[in-house]
C-alpha positions in Angstrom: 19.7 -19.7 -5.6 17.8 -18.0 -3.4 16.2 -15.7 -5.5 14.9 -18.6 -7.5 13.7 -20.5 -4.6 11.2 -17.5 -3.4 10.4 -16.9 -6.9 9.1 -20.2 -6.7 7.2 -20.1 -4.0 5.7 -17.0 -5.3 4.6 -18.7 -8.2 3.3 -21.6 -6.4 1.0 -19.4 -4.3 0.2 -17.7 -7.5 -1.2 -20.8 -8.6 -2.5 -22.6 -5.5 -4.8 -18.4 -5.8 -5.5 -19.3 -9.2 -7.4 -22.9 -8.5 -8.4 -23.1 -4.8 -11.6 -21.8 -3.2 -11.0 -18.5 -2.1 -11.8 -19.5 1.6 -8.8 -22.0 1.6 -6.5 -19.1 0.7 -7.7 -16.9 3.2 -7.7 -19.5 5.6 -3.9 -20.7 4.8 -2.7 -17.0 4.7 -3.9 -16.3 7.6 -2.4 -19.3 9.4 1.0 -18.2 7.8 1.0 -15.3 9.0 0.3 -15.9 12.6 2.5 -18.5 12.4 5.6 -15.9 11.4 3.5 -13.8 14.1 4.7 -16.2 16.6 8.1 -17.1 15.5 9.3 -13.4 14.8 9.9 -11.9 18.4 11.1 -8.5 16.6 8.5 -8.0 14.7 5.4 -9.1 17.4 7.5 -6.9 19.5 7.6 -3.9 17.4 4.0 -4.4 17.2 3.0 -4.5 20.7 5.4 -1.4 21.2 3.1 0.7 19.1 -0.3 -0.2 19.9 1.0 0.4 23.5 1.7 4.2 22.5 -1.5 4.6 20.4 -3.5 3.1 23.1 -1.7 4.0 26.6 -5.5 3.3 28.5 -5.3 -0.2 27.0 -4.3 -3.3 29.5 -1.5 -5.7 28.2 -4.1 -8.4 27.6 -6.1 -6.3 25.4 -3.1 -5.1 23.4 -1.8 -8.2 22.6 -5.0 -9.2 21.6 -5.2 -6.3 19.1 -1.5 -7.4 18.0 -2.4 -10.9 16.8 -5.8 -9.0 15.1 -3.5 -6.8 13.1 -1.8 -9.3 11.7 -5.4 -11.5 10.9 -6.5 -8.1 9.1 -2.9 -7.7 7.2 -3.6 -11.8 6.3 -6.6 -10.6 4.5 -4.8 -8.1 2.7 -2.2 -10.5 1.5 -4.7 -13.2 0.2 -6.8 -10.1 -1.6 -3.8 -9.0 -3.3 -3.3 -12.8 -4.4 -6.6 -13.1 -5.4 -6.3 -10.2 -7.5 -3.1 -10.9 -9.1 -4.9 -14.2 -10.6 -8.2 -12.0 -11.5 -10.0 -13.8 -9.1 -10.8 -10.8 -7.0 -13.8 -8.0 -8.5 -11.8 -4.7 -8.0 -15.3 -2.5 -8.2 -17.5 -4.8 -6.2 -14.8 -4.5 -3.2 -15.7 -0.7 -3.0 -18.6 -0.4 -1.0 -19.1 3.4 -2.0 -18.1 2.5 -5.7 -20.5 4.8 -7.7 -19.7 8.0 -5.3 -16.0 7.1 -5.7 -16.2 6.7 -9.6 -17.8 10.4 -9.8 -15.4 11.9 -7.4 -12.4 10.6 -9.3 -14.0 12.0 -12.5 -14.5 15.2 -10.8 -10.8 15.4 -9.9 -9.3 14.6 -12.9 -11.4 16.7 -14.9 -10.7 20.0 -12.2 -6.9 19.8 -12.0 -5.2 21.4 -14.7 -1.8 21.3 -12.5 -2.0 17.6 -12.4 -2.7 15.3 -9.0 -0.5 14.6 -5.8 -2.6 11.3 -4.6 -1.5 10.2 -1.0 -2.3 7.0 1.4 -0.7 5.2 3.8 0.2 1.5 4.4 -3.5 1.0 5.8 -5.8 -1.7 4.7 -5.8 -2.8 1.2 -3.2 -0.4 -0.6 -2.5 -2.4 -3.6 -6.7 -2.1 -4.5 -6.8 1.5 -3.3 -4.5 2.0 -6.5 -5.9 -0.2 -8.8 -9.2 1.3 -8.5 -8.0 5.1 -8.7 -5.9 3.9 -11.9 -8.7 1.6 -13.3 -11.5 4.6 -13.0 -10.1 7.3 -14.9 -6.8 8.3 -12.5 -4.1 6.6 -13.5 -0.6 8.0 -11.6 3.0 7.5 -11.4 2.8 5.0 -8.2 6.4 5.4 -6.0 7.5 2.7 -4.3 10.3 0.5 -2.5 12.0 -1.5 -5.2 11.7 -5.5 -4.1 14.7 -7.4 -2.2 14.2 -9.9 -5.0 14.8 -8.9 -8.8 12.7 -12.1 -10.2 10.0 -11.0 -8.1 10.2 -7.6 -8.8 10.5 -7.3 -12.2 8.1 -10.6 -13.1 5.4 -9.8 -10.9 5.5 -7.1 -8.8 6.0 -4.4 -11.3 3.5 -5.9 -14.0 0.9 -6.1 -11.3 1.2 -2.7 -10.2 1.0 -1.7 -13.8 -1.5 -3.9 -14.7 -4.5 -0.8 -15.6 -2.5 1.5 -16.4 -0.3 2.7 -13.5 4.0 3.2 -13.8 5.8 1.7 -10.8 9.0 3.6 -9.7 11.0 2.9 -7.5 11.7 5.6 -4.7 14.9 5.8 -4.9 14.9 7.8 -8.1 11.2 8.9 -7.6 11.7 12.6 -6.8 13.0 13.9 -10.4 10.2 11.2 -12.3 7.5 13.1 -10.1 8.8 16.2 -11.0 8.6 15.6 -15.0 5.5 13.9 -14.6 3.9 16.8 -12.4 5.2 19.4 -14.9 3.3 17.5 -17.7 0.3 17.7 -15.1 0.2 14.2 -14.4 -0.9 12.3 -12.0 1.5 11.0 -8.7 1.1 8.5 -6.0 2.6 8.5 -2.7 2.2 5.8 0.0 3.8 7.6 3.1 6.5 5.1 5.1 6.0 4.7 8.7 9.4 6.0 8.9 10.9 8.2 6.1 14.6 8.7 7.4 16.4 12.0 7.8 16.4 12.6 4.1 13.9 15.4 3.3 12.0 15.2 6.0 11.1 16.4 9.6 10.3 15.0 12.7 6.8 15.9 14.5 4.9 14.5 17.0 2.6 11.4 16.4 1.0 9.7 19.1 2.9 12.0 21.5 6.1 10.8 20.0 8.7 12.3 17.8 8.5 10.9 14.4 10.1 11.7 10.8 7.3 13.2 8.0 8.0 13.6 4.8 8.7 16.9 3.0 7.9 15.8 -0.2 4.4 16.4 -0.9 4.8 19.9 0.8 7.6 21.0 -1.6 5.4 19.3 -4.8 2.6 21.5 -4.0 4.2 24.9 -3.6 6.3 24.1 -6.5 3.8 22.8 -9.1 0.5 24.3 -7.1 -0.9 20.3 -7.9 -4.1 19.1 -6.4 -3.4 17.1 -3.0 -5.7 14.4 -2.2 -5.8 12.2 0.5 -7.3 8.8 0.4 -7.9 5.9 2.4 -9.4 2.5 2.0 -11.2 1.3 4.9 -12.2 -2.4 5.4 -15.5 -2.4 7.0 
């Protein structure tokens, strides 16, 4: 029942993305998500925990400041990714540097005969980082954490990731995919966790503290000799 019931409400936002002015969806995203801001003490917590080790000179004031900003910028995230799922949102026009982009993805995928390792992080606008890449000429495998909710998953989530020509996988069963799709010289994405577990990975220091980094792209690249390319999208 309760699968159905955020299914639902998926849908519904789907819709109210579909026929509202975009500045009423930014608007009620982002009071959602201050709202669960406020009322989630672990997260907010979690939150201010790590700005305070990224930014040890910062007061308290100013970091909890930046705390509730973080979760205004991931509000705007959340309603592009809304926006795009009802075609409401111009994939090219978003990237500034569009035309230098196009030509370097063009270059890449015409200069890598042992196929492409494309890596990101959680930063910014992920979801259009990869439907850009995919919808210019550099479509990948894109690995990712299978959804908490099946109807979700497999009736929006997955589609939508898939939508210009992209496959979703889910991590879980990601390494042996990437290693048929690299030995076809293929293209692979990886969007790096903040924290990857013990499995297959080491711990290094970040911020002046210890934490786990995936192996995986390392052992891809020595075994396949693919092309590694780091990207970011950067919301100016």
């Amino acid at each position: 029942m309760r699968e159905k019931i955020e299914y639902s409400l998926v849908k519904l936002f789907l819709w109210l993305a579909k026929i509202a002015p975009r500045s009423f969806i930014y608007a009620i995203v982002k009071g959602l998500t201050l709202l669960i801001y406020q009322l989630d003490k672990k997260r907010r917590n979690l939150t201010i925990q790590n700005l305070t080790m990224a930014f040890p000179e910062k007061t308290s004031e100013e970091i909890l400041a930046l705390s509730k900003e973080v979760y205004t910028q991931l509000s705007i995230t959340i309603a592009e990714i809304l926006l795009m799922f009802t075609g409401q949102f111009d994939i090219d026009k978003a990237i500034k540097n569009q035309e230098e982009a196009k030509k370097k993805l063009q270059e890449i995928a015409q200069n890598s005969p042992h196929g492409v390792i494309i890596m990101t992080a959680h930063f910014s606008n992920w979801e259009l980082a990869a439907h850009f890449l995919a919808k210019n000429g550099l479509p990948m495998l894109a690995i990712g954490r299978k959804g908490n909710n099946k109807l979700i998953d497999t009736n929006i989530t997955t589609p939508f990731r898939e939508k210009y020509g992209n496959d979703a996988v889910s991590k879980k069963k990601a390494m042996l995919v990437m290693i048929k799709r690299l030995k076809n010289a293929g293209n692979v994405g990886l969007l790096i966790d903040q924290k990857s577990g013990n499995l297959n990975s080491v711990k290094v220091d970040f911020f002046g503290k210890p934490a786990e980094t995936t192996l995986s792209i390392a052992s891809l690249k020595l075994k396949f000799d693919a092309l590694v390319v780091p990207i970011f999208i950067a919301r100016q």
